[in-house]
N, C-alpha and C positions, 0 to 999 in steps of 0.2 A: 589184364590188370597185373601188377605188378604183386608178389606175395609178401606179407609184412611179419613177419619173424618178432617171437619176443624172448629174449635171453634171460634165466631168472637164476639166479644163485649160484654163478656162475664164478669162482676162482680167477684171478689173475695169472696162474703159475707159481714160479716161485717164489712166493712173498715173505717178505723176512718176518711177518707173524700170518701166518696162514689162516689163521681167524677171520679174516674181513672176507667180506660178501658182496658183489656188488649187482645193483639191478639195474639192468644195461634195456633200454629198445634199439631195436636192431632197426635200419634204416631200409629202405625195399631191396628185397633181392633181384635176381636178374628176371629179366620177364619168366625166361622159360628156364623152370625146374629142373635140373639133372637128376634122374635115381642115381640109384649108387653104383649100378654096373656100370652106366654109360661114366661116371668119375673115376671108377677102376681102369675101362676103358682108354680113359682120355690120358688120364695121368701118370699109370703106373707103368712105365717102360723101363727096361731093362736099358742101360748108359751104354752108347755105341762111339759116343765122341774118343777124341785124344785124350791120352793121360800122360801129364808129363812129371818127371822123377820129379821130388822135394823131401820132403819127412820119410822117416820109414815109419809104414801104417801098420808096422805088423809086431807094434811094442806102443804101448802107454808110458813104459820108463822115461824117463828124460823129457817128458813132453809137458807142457802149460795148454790148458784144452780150455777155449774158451764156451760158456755157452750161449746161443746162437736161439732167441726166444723166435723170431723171424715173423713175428703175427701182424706186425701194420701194415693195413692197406690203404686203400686212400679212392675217396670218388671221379671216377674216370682211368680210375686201370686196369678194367675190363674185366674184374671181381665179381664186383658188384652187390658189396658189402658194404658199400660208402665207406666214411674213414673209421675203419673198424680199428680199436684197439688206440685209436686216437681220441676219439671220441670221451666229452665224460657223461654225468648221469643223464639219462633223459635219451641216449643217443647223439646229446649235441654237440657238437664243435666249431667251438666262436670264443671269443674272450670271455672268462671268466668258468668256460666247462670243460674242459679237462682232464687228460689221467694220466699226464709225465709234466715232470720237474726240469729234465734237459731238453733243450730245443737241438735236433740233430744241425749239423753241419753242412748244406746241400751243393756250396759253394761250388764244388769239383763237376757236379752229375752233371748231363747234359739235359739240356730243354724238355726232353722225352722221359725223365727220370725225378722232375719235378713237379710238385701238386699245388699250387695256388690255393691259400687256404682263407676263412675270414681274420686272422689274426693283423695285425700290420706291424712291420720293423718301424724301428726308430726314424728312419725316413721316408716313415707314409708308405713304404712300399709292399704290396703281399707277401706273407711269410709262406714260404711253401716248406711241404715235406716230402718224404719216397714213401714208395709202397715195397714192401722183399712181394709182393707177389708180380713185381714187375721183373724178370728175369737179369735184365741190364744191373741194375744197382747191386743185386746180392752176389752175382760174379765182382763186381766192382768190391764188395765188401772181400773177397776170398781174393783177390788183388792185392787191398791192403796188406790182409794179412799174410801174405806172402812180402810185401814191401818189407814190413815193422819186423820179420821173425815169430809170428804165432804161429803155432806147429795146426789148431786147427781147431774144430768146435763138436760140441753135443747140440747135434738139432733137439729142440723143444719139438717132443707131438704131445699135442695134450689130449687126452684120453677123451674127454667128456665134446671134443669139437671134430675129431675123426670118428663119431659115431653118427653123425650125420654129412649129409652127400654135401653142403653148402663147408663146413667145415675140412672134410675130406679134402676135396677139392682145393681149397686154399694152403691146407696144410704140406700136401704131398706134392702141387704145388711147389711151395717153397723148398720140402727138401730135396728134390729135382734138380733145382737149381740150385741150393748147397752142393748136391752130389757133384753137379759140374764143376762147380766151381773150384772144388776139392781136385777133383782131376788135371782142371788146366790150370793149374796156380802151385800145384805139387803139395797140398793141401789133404787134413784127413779129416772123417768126420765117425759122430757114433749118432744113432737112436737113442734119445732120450723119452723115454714114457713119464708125463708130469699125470701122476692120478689123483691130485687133487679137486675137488668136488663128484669124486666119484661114489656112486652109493651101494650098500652092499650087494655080492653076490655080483658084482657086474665085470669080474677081470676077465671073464669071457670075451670082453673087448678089444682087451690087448692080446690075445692070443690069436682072437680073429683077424686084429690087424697086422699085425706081426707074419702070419700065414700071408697075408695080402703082399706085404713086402717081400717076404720070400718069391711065392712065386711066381709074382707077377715084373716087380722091379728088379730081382733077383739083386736084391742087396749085398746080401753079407758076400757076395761072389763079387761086387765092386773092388778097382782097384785100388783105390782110394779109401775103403771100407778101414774103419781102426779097427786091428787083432791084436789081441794079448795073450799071453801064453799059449797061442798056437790056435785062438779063437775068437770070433767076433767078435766084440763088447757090444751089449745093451744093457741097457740105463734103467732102472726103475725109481722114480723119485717119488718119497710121498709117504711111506712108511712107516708107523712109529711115531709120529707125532701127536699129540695129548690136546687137539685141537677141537673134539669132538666127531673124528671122520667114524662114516661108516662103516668102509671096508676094513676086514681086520688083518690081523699078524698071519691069523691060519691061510688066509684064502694069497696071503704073500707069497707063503713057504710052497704051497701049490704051484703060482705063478712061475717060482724060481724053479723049481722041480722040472716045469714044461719048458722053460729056455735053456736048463744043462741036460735035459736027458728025454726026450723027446726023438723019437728015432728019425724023423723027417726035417722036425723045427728047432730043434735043441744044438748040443754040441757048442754051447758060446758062452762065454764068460759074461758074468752078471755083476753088474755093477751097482750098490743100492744107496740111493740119495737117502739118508736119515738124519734126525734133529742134532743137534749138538751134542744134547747128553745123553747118546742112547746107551756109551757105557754103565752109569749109573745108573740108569733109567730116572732120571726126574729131571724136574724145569721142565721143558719144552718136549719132553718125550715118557708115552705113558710108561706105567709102573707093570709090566707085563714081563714076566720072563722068557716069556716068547718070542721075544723084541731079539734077546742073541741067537734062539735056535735060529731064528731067520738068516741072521746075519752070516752065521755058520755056516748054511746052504749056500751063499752067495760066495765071491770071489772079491771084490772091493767093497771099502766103506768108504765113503765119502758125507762125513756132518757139513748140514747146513748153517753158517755162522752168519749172515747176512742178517745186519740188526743187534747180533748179541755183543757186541764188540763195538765200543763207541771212541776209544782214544786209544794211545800208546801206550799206557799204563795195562787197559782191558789186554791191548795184545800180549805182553809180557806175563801177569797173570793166568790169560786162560793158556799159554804154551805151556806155564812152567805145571801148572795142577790140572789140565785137561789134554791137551794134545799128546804131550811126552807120555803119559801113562795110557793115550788112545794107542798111541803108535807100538807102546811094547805088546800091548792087551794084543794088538794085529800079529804081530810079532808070535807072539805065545802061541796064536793059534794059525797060524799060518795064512792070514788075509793082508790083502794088498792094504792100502791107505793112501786117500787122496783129500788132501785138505783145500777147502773153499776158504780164495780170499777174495774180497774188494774192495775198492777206492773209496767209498765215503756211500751214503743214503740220505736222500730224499723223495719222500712222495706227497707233497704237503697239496697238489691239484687232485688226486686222488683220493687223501684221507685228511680234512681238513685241519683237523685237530691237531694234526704232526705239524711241527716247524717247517719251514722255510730252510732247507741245508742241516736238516738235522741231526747227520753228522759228516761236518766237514772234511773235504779230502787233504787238507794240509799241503796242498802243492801239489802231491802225490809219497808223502811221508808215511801216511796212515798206511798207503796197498804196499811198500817198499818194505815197511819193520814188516808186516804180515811174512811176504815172500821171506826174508830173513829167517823169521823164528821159522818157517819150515823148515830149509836148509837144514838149519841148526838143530832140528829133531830128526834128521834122517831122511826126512821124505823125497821121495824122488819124482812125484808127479804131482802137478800142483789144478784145479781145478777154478779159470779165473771167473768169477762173476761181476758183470757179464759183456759181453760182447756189444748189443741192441738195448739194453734194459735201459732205458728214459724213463721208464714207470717207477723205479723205485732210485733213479739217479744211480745206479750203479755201473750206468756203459762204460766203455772204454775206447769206443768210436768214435770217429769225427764230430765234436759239439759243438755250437755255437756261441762265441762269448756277448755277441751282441742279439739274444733274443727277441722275440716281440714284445711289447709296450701296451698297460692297459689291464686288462681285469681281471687276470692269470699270471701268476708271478714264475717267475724260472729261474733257476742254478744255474751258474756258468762253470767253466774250469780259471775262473778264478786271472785271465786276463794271460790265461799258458795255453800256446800255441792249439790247433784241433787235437794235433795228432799226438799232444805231449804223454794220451796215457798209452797210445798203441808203441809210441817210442820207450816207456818205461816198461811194460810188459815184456816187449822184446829182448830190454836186458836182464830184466828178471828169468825167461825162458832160457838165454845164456845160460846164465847163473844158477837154475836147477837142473838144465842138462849137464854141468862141470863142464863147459865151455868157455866162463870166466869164472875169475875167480868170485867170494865170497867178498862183498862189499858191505861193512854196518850200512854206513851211509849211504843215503839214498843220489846214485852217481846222477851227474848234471848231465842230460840227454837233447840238453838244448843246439847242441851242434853236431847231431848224432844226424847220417841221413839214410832218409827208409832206402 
């Protein structure tokens, strides 16, 4: 018999209000159970393939780093998660249940790289999607972005689905096939830890996995692997936010402590995903002075603005009284700074109650001023959100303008080409390495070819 899994309180990632909850059944897993050695086994190999020159991986400077959520699977790709992360409440997926607002793009993938779904297009015809645990498409994504000019991505691990062997497996998985992809596409990538839904006392998990990467995939030893100042980057997102999480500021500063000074697993530059206003410490991040010793111990700040920023007006605004005074405050104390932009949000199949495009991309206006007000405050590395994200409308990957039809409603990019936002990224990525110049206006990419 097949085993039936139930998922309970279980986080999205990174959600532009980290509040929501969602209670997901999980659809039957594979007949036969992996423990977790036989997943360590299976999955964690050390990259023997080709690696060909692209980016230099051994700076974040000059770089736009997309992040790379990689969780959709889909029934019959050998998972065995059915369409996980497609799926909406109940497990289901058919019209009307749902949990992304973009319909991806599948037009390009071959026959082997597409999932026939119960949705139907406009012409009666099945709407299909991919799976990243299908290896074929996520090199095809590190293709792309080798076409458009993305320097490369933050694999998502999320903390709470690599602590078990079903989750492991899927996750390491995909970033397996990131790592490849990175290598043959001249592409870079980092570990991102999303600890979101994690509860106290539990960062033992990323240290255990973290050891697992070391020494069994021998990561940070990848050629492709992204170094900064002389050191691996990993990501810790999650921190600091005033959302009601368990884990606190102290058992952070710990965390951080074991990734730069650890005699075996340490030695790497840390990167920490935090709320918006963690200078101040209010809004969206709690009131804890402990929030900068953390920060302190780390090596990059990178706020999450996804959500807080709704037109061009917000961008201007939060540059002039929040970023510019982020960036000196970095300054003063000698930390990097990496600001998160993106195209527009929606998740209205997801959280019913949100609109339908509720906040529009403007052609690609809205992600254009963003990159701008960067530049214009100095920053040199820019943080894109995100690469996959259909669940909160933030991708920037091939969409579809003609979605499915019927009891689920979906965003388009607005009748502009798939690839109009990995074509505008790409000049944005120019434009913060100083490889063109500084453009107010958002340049016309429609005759730009990848």
């Amino acid at each position: 018999m097949a085993v039936v899994a139930t998922l309970t309180m279980r986080f999205t990632g990174h959600l532009a209000y980290p509040t929501l909850l969602l209670m997901l059944s999980l659809p039957a897993l594979s007949q036969t159970q992996l423990t977790r050695d036989q997943v360590v086994a299976e999955t964690m190999k050390p990259y023997t393939g080709p690696s060909n020159r692209g980016v230099d991986p051994s700076t974040l400077t000059g770089k736009v780093m997309a992040g790379y959520q990689g969780w959709h699977a889909a029934d019959g790709d050998g998972l065995g998660r059915g369409w996980y992360h497609w799926w909406g409440r109940g497990g289901k997926f058919e019209p009307g249940s749902c949990k992304f607002d973009l319909w991806p793009d599948v037009s390009e993938l071959d026959a082997d790289e597409r999932y026939a779904t119960a949705f139907r297009l406009p012409d009666g015809k099945p709407a299909e999607v991919y799976s990243a645990f299908n290896r074929k498409t996520v090199l095809r994504h590190f293709r792309w972005m080798q076409d458009y000019g993305i320097d490369g991505v933050f694999v998502q691990r999320f903390v709470g689905e690599v602590s078990h062997p079903a989750g492991l497996r899927q996750f390491t998985t995909v970033l397996a096939h990131c790592r490849e992809g990175a290598n043959l596409y001249g592409r870079t990538y980092s570990v991102m830890y999303d600890l979101s839904g994690m509860g106290a006392n539990q960062m033992q998990r990323v240290t255990d996995d973290w050891k697992l990467l070391v020494d069994h995939m021998k990561i940070t030893k990848d050629k492709a692997y992204l170094n900064h100042a002389g050191k691996p980057v990993v990501v810790l997102w999650g921190f600091g936010f005033s959302d009601g999480r368990k884990y606190t500021l102290a058992e952070g500063v710990e965390l951080v402590r074991f990734l730069k000074d650890d005699p075996t697993y340490g030695g790497n530059t840390v990167m920490l995903g935090v709320p918006t206003y963690w200078r101040t410490l209010d809004r969206d991040t709690v009131k804890d002075p402990q929030m900068h010793e953390l920060i302190l111990k780390a090596d990059i700040v990178s706020p999450w603005t996804v959500g807080r920023l709704r037109n061009l007006n917000d961008v201007r605004n939060y540059t002039d009284k929040t970023m510019i005074p982020d960036v000196a405050w970095c300054k003063e104390h000698k930390k990097e700074y990496l600001p998160v932009v993106y195209p527009g949000f929606s998740w209205h199949n997801m959280n019913a109650r949100s609109p339908l495009n509720d906040i529009p991309r403007q052609g690609g206006k809205f992600l254009w001023a963003q990159y701008v007000a960067a530049k214009k405050a100095g920053c040199t590395m820019v943080y894109q959100a995100m690469f996959d994200e259909v669940d909160e409308g933030t991708a920037i990957y091939k969409c579809t303008n003609t979605p499915p039809v019927g009891a689920s409603q979906f965003v388009t990019y607005e009748g502009l080409p798939s690839d109009h936002y990995l074509k505008l990224v790409g000049a944005a990525a120019k434009m913060i390495a100083g490889k063109s110049p500084l453009f107010e206006e958002m340049p016309d990419v429609s005759r730009a070819k990848p």
